[in-house]
HTML snippet that shows the backbone in 3Dmol.js (N, CA, C, O; Angstrom):
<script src="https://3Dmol.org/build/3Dmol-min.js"></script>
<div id="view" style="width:600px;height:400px;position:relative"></div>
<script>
const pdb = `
ATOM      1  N   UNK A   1      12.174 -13.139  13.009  1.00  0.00           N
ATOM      2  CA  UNK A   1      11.089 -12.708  12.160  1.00  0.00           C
ATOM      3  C   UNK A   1      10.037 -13.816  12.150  1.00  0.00           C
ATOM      4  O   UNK A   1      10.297 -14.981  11.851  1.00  0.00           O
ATOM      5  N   UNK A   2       8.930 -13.402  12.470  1.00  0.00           N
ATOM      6  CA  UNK A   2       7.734 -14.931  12.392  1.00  0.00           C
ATOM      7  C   UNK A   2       7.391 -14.722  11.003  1.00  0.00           C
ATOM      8  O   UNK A   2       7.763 -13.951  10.119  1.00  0.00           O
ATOM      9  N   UNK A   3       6.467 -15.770  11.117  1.00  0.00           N
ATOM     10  CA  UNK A   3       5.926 -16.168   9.617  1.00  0.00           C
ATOM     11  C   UNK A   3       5.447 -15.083   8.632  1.00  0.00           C
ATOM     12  O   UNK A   3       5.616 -14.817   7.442  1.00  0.00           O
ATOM     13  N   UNK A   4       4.770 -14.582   9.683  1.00  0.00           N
ATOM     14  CA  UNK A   4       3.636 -13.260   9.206  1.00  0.00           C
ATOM     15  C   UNK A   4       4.608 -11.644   8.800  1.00  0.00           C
ATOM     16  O   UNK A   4       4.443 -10.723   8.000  1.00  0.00           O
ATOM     17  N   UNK A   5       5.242 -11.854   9.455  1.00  0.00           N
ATOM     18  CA  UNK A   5       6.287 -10.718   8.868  1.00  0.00           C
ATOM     19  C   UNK A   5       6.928 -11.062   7.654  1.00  0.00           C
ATOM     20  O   UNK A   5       7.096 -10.185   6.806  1.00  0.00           O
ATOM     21  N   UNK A   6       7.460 -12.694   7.379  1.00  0.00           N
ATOM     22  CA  UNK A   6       8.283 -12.870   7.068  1.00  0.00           C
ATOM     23  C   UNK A   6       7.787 -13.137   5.117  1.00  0.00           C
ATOM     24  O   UNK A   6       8.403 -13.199   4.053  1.00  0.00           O
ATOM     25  N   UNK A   7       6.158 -13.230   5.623  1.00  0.00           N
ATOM     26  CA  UNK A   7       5.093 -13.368   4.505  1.00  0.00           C
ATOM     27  C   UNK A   7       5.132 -11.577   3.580  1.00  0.00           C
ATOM     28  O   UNK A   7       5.450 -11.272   2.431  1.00  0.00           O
ATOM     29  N   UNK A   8       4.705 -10.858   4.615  1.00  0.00           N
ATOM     30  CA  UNK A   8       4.407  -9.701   4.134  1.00  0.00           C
ATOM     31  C   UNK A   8       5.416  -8.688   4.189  1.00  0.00           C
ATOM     32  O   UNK A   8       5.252  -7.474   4.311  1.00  0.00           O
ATOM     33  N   UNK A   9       6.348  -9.254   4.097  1.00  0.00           N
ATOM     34  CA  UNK A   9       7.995  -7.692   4.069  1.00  0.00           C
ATOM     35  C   UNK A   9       7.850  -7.501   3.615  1.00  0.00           C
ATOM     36  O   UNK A   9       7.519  -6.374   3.984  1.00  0.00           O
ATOM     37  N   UNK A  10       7.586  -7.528   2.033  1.00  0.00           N
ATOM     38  CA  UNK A  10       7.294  -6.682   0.615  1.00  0.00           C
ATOM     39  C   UNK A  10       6.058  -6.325   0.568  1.00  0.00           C
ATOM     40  O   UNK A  10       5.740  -5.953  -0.561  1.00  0.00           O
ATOM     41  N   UNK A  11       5.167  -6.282   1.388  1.00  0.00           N
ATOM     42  CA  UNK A  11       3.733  -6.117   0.696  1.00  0.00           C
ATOM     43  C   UNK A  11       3.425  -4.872   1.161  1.00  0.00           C
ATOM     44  O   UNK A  11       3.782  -4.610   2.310  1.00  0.00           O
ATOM     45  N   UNK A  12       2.613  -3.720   0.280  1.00  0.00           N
ATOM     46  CA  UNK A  12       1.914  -2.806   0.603  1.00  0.00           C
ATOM     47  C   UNK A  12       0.250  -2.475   0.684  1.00  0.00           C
ATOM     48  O   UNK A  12      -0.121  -2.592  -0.484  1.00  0.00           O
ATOM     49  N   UNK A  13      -0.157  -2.350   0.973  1.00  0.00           N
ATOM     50  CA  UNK A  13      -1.580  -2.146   1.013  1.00  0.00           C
ATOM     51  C   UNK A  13      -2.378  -0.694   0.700  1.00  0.00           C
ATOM     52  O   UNK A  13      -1.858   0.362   1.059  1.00  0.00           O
ATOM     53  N   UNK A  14      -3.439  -0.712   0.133  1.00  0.00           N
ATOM     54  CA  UNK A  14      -4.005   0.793  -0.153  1.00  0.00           C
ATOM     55  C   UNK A  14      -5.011   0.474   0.988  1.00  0.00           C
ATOM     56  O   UNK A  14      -5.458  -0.515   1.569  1.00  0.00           O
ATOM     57  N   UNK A  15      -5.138   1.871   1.006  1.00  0.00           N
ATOM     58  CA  UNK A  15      -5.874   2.520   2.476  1.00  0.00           C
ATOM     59  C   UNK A  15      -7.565   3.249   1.186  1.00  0.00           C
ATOM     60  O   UNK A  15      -7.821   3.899   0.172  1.00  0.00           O
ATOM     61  N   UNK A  16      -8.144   2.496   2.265  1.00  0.00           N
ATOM     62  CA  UNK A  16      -9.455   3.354   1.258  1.00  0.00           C
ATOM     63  C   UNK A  16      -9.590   4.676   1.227  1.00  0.00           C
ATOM     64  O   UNK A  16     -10.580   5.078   0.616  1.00  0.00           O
ATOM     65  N   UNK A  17      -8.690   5.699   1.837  1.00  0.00           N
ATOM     66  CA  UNK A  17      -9.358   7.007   2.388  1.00  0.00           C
ATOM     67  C   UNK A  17      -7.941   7.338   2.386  1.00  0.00           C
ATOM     68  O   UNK A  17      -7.381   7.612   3.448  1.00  0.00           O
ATOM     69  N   UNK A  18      -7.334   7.334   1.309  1.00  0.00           N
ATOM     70  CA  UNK A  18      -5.733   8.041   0.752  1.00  0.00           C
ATOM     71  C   UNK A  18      -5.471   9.269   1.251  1.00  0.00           C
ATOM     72  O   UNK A  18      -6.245  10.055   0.703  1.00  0.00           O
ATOM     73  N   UNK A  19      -4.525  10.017   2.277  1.00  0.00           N
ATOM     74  CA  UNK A  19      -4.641  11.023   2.002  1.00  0.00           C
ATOM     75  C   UNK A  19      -3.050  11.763   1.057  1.00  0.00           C
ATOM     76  O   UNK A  19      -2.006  11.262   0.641  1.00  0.00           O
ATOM     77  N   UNK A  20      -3.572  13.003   1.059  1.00  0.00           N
ATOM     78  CA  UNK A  20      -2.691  13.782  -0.356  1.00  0.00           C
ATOM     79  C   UNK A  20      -2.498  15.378   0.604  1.00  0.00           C
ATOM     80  O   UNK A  20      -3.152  15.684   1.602  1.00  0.00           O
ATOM     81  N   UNK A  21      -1.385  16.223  -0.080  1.00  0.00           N
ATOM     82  CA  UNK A  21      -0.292  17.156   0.475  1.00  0.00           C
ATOM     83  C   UNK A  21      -0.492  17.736  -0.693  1.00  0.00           C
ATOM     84  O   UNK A  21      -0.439  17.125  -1.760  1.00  0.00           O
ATOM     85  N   UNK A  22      -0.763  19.091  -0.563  1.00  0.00           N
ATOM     86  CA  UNK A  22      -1.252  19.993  -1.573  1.00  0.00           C
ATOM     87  C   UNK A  22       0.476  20.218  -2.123  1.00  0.00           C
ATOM     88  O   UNK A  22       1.489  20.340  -1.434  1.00  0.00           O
ATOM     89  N   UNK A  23       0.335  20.211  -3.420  1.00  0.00           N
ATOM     90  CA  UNK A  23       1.345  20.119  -4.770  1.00  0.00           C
ATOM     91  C   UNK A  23       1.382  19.271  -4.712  1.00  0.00           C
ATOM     92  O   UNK A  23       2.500  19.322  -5.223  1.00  0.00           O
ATOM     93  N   UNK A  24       1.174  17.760  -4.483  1.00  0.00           N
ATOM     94  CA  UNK A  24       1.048  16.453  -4.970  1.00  0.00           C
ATOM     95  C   UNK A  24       0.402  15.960  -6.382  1.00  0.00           C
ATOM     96  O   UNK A  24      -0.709  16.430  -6.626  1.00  0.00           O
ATOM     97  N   UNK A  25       0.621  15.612  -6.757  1.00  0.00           N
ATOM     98  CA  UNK A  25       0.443  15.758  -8.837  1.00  0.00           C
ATOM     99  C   UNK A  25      -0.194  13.877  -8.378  1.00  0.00           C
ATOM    100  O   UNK A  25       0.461  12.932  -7.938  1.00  0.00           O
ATOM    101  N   UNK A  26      -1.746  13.978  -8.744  1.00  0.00           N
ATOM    102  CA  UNK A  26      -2.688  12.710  -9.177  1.00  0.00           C
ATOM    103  C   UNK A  26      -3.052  12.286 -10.055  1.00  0.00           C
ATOM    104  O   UNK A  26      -3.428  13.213 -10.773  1.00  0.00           O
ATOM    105  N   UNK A  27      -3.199  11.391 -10.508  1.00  0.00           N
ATOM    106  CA  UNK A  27      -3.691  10.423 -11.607  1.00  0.00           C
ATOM    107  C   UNK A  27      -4.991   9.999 -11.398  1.00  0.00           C
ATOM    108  O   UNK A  27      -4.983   9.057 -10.605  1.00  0.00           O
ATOM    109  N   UNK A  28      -6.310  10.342 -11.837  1.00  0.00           N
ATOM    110  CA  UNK A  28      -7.548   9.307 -11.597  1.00  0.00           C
ATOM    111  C   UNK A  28      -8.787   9.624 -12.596  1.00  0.00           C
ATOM    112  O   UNK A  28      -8.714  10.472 -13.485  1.00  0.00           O
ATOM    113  N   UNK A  29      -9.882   8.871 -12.346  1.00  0.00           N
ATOM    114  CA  UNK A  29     -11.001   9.303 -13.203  1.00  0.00           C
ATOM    115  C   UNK A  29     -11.599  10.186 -12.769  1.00  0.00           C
ATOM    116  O   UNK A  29     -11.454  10.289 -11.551  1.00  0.00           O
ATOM    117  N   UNK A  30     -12.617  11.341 -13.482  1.00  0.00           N
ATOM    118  CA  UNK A  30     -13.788  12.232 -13.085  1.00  0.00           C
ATOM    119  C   UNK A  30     -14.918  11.000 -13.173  1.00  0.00           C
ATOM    120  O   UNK A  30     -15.229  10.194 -14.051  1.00  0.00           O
ATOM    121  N   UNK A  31     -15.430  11.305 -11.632  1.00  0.00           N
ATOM    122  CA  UNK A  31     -16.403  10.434 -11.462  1.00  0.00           C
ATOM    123  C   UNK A  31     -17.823  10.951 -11.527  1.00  0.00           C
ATOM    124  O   UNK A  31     -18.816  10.323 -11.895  1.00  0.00           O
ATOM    125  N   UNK A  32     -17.736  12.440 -11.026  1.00  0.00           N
ATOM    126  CA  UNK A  32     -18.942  13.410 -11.288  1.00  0.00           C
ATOM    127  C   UNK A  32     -19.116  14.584 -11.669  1.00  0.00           C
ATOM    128  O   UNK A  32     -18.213  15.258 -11.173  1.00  0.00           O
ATOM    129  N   UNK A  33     -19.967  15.376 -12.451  1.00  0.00           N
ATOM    130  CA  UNK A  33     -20.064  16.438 -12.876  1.00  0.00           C
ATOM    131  C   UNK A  33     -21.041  16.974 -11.626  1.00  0.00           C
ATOM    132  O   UNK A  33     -21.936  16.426 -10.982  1.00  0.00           O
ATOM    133  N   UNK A  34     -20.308  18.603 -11.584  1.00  0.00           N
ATOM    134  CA  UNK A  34     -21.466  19.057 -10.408  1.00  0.00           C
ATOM    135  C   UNK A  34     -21.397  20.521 -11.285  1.00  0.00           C
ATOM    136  O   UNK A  34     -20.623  20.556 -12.242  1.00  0.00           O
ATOM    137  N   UNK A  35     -22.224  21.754 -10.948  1.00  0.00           N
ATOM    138  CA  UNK A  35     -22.252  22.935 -11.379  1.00  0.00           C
ATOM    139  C   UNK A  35     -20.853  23.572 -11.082  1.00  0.00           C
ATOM    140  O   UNK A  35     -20.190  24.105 -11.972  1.00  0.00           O
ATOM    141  N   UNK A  36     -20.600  23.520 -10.279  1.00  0.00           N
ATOM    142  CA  UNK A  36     -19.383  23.956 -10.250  1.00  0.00           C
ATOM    143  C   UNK A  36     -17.691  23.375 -10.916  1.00  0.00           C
ATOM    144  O   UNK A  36     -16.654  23.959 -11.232  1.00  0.00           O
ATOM    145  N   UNK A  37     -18.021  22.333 -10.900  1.00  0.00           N
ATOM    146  CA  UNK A  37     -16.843  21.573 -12.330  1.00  0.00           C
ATOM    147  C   UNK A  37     -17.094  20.296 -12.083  1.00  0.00           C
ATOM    148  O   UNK A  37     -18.271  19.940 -12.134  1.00  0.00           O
ATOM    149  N   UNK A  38     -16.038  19.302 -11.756  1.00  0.00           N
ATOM    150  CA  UNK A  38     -15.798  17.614 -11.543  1.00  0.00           C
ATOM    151  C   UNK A  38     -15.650  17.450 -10.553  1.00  0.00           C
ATOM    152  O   UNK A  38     -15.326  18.323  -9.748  1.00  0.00           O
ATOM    153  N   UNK A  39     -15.844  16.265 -10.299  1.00  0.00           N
ATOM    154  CA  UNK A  39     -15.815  15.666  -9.097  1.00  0.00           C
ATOM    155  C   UNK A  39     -14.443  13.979  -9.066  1.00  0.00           C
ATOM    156  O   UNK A  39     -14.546  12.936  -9.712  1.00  0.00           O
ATOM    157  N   UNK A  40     -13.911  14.175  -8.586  1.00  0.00           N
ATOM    158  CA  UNK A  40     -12.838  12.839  -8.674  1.00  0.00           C
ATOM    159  C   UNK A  40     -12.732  11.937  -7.206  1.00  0.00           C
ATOM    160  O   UNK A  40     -12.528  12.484  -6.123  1.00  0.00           O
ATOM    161  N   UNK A  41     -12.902  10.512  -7.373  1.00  0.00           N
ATOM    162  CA  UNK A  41     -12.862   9.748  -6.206  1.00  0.00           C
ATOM    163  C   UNK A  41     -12.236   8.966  -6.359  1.00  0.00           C
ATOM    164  O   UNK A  41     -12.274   8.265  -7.370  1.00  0.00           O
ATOM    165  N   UNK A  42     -11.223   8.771  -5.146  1.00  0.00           N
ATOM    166  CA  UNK A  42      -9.966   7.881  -5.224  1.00  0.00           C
ATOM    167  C   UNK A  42     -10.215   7.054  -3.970  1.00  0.00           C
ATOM    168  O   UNK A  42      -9.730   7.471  -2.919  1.00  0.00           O
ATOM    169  N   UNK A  43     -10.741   6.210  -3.971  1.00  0.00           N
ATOM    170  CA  UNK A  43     -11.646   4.759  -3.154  1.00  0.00           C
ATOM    171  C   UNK A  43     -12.677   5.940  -2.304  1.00  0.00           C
ATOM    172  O   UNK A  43     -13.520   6.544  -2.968  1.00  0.00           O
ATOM    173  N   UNK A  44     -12.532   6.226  -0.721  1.00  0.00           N
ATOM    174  CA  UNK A  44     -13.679   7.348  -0.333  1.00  0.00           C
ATOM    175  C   UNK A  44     -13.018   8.501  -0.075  1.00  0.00           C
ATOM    176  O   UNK A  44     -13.786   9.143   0.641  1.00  0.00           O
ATOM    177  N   UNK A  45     -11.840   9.250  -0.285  1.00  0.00           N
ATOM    178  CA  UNK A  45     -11.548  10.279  -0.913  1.00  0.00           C
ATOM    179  C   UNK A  45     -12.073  11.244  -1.931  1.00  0.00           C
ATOM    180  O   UNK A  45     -12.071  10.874  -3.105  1.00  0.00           O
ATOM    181  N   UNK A  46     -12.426  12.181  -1.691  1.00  0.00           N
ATOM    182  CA  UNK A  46     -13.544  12.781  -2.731  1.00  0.00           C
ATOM    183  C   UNK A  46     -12.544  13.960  -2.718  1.00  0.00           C
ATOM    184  O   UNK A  46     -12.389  14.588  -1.671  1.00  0.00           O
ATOM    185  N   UNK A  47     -11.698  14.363  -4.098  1.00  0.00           N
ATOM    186  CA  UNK A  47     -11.696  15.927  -4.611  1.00  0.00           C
ATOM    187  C   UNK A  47     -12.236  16.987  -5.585  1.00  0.00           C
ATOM    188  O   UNK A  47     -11.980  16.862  -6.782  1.00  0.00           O
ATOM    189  N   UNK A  48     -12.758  17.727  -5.268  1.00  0.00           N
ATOM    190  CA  UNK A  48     -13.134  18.509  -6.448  1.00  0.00           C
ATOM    191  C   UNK A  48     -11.988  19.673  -6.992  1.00  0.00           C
ATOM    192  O   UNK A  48     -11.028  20.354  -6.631  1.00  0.00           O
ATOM    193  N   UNK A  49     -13.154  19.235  -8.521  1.00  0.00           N
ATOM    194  CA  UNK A  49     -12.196  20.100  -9.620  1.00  0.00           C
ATOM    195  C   UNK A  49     -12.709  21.457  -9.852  1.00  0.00           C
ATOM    196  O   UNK A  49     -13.441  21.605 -10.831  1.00  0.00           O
ATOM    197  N   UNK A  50     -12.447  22.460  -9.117  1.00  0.00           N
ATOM    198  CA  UNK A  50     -13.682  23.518  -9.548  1.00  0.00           C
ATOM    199  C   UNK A  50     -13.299  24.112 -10.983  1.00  0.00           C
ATOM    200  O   UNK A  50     -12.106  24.341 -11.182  1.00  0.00           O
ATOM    201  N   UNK A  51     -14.534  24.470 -12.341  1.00  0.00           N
ATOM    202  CA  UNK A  51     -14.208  24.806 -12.964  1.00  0.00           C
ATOM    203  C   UNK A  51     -13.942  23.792 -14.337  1.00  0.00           C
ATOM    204  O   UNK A  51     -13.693  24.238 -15.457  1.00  0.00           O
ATOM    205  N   UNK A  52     -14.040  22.508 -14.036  1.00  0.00           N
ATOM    206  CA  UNK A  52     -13.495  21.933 -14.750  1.00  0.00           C
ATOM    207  C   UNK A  52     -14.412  21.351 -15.785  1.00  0.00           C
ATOM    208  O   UNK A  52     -15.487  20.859 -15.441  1.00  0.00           O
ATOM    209  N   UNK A  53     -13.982  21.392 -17.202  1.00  0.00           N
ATOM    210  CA  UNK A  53     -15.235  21.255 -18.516  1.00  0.00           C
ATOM    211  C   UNK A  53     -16.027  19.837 -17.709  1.00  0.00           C
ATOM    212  O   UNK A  53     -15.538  18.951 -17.008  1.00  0.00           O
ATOM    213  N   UNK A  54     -17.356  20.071 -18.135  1.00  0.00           N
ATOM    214  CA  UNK A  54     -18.007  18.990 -17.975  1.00  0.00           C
ATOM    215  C   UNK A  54     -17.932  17.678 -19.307  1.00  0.00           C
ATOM    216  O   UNK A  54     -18.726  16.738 -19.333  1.00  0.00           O
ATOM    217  N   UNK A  55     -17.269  17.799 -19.918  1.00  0.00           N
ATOM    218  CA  UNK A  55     -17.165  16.798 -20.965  1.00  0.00           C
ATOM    219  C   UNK A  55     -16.332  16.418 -20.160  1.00  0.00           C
ATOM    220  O   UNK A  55     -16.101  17.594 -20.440  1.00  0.00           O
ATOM    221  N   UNK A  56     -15.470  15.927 -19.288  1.00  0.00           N
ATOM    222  CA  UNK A  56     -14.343  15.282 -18.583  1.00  0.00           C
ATOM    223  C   UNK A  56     -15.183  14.237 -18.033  1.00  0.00           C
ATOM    224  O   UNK A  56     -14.577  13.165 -18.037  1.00  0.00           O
ATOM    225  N   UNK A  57     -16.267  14.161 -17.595  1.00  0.00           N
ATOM    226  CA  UNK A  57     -17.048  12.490 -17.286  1.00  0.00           C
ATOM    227  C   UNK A  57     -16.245  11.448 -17.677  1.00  0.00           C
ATOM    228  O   UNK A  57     -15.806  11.470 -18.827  1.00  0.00           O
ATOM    229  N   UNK A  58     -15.901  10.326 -16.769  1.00  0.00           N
ATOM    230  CA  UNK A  58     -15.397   9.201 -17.157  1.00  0.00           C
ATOM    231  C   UNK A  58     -14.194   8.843 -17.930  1.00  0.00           C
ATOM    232  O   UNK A  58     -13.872   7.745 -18.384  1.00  0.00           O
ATOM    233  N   UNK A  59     -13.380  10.381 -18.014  1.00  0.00           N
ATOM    234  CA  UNK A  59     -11.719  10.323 -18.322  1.00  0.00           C
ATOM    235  C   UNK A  59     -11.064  10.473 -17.492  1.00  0.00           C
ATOM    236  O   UNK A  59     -11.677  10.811 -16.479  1.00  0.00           O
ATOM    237  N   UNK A  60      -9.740  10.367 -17.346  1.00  0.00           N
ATOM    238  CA  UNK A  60      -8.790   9.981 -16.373  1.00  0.00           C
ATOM    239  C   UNK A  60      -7.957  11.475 -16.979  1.00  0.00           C
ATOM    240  O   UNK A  60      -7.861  11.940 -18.115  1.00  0.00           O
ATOM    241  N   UNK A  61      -7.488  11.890 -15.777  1.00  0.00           N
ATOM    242  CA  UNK A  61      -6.732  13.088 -15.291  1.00  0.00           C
ATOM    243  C   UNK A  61      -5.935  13.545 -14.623  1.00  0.00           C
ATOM    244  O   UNK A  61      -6.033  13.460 -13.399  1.00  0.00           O
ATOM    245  N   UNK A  62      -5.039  14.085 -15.144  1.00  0.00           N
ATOM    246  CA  UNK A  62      -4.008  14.458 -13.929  1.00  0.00           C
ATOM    247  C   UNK A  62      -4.211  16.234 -13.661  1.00  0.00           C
ATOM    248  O   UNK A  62      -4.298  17.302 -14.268  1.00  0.00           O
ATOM    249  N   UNK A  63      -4.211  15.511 -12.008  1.00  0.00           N
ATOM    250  CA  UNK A  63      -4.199  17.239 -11.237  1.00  0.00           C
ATOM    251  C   UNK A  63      -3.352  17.241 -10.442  1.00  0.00           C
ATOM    252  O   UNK A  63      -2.690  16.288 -10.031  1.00  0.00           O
ATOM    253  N   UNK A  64      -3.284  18.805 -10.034  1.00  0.00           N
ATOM    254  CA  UNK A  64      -2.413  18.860  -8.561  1.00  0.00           C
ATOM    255  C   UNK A  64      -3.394  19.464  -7.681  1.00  0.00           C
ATOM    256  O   UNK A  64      -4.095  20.451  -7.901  1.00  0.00           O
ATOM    257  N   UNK A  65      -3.337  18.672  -6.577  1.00  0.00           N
ATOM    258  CA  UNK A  65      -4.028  18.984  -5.082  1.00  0.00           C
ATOM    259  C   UNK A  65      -3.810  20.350  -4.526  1.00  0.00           C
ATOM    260  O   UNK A  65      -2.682  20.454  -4.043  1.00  0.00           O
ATOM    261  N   UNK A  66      -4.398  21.228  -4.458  1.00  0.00           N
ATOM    262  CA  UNK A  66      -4.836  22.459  -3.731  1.00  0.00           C
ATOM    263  C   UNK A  66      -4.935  22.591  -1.976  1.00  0.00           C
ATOM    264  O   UNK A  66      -4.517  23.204  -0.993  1.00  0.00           O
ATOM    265  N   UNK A  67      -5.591  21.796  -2.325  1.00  0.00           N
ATOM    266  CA  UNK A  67      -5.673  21.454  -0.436  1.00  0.00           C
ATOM    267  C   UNK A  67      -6.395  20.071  -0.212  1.00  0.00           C
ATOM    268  O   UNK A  67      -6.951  19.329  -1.022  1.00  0.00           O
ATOM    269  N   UNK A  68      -6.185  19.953   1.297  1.00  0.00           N
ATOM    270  CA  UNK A  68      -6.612  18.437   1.470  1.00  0.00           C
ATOM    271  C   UNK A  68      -6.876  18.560   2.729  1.00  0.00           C
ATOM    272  O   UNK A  68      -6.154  19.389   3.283  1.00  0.00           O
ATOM    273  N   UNK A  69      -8.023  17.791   3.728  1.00  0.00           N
ATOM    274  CA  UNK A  69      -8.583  17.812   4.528  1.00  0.00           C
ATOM    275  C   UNK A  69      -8.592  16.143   5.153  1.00  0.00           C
ATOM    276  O   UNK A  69      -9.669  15.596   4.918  1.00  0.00           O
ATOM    277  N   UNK A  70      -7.753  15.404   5.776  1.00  0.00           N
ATOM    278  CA  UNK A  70      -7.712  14.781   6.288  1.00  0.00           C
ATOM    279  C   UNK A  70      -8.841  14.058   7.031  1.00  0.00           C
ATOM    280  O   UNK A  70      -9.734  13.263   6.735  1.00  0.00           O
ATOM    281  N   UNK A  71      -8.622  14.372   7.579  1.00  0.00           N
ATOM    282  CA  UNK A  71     -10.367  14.156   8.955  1.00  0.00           C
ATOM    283  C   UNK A  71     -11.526  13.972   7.883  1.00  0.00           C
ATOM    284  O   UNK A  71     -12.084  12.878   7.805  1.00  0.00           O
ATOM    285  N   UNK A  72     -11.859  14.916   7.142  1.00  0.00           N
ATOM    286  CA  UNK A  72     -12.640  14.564   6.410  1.00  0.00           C
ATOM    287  C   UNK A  72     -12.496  13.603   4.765  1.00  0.00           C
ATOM    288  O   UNK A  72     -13.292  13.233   3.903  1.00  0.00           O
ATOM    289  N   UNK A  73     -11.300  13.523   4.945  1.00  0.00           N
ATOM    290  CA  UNK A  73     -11.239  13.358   3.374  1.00  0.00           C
ATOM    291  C   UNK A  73     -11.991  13.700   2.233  1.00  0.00           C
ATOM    292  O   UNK A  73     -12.826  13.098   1.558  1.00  0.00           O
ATOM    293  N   UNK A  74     -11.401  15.003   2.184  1.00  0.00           N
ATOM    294  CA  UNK A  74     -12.013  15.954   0.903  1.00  0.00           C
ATOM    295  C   UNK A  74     -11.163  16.811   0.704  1.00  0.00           C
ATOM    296  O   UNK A  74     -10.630  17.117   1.771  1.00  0.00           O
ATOM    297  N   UNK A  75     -10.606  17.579  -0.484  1.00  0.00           N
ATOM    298  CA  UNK A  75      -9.832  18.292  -0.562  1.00  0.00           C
ATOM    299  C   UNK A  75     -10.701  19.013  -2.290  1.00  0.00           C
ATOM    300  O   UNK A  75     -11.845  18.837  -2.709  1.00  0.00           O
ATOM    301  N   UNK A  76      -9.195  20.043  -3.053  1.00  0.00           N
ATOM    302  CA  UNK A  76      -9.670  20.889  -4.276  1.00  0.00           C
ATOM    303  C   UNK A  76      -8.506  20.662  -4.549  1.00  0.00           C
ATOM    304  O   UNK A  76      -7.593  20.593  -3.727  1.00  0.00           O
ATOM    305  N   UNK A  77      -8.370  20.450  -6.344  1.00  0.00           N
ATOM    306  CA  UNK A  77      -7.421  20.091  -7.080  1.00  0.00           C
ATOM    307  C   UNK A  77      -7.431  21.045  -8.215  1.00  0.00           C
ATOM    308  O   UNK A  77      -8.511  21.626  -8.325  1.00  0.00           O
ATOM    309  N   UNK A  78      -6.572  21.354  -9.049  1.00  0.00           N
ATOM    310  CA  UNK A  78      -5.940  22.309  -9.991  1.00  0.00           C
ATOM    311  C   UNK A  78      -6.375  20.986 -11.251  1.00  0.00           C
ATOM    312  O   UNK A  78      -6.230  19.780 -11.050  1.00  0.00           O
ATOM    313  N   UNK A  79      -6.771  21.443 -12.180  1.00  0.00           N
ATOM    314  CA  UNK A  79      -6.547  20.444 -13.797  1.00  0.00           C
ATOM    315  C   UNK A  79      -5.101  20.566 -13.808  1.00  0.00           C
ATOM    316  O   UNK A  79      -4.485  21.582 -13.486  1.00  0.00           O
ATOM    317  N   UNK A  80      -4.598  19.473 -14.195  1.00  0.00           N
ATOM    318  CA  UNK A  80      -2.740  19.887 -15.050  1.00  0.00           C
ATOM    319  C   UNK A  80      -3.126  19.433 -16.412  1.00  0.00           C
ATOM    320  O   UNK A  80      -2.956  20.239 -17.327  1.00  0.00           O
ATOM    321  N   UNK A  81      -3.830  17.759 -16.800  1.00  0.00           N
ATOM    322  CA  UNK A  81      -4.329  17.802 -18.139  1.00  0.00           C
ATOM    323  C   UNK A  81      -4.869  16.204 -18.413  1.00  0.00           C
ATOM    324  O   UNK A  81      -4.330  15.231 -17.885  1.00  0.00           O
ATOM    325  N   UNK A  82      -5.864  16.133 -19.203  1.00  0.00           N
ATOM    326  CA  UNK A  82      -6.501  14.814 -19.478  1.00  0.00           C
ATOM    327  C   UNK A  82      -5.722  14.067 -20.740  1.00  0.00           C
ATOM    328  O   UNK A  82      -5.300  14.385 -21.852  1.00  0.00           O
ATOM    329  N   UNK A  83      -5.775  13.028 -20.005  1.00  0.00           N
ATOM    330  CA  UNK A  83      -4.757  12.000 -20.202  1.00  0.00           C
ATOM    331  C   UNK A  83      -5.247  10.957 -21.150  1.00  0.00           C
ATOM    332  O   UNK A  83      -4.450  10.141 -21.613  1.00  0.00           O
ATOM    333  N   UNK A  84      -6.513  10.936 -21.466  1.00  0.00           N
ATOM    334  CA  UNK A  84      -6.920   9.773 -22.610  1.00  0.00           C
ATOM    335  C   UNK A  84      -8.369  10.470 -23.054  1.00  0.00           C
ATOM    336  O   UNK A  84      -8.822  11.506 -22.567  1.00  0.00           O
ATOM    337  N   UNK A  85      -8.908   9.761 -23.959  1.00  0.00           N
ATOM    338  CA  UNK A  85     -10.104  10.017 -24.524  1.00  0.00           C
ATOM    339  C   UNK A  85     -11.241   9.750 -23.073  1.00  0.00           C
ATOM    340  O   UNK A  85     -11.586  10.369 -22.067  1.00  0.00           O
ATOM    341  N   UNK A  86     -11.508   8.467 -23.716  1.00  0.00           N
ATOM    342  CA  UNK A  86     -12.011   7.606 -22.204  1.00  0.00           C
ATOM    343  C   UNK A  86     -11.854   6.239 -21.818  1.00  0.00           C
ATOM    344  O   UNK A  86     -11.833   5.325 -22.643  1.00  0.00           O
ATOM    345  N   UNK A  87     -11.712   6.034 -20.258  1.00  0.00           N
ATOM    346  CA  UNK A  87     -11.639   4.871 -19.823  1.00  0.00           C
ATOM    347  C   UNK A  87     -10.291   4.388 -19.920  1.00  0.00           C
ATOM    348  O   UNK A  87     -10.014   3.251 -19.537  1.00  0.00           O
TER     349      UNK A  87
END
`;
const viewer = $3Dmol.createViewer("view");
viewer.addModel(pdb, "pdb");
viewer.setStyle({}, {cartoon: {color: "spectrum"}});
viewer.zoomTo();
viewer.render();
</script>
């Protein structure tokens, strides 16, 4: 084992552009309101919430993923339920 392995055996890393498997249950903030509901970004991963109250701005939420688009990273998520006031 060299150094560099022997440094990082435990370590994991996040990927800016996460991807997700529809019924996968997420945790994150609504980052935008659009006419059609929220918008949620998980580093450049972008899902939308269609439908979803626009008072959700800047609270954290759990959904489940609908679908997901790889290549592009974009997918549509289900509300399951908001998780704090805000922040």
């Amino acid at each position: 084992m060299s150094f560099l392995d022997f440094l990082f055996a435990e370590e994991t890393f996040r990927a800016s552009k996460p991807a997700f498997e529809a019924g996968e249950t997420v945790t994150a903030f609504v980052t935008r309101i659009t006419g059609d509901g929220a918008i949620v970004r998980i580093g450049d991963t972008v899902i939308e919430l269609p439908g979803a109250d626009p008072t959700l701005l800047e609270r954290r939420v759990r959904f489940e993923i609908e679908e997901f688009d790889a290549a592009s990273s974009r997918g549509r998520g289900r509300l399951v339920e908001v998780l704090d006031d805000r922040g």
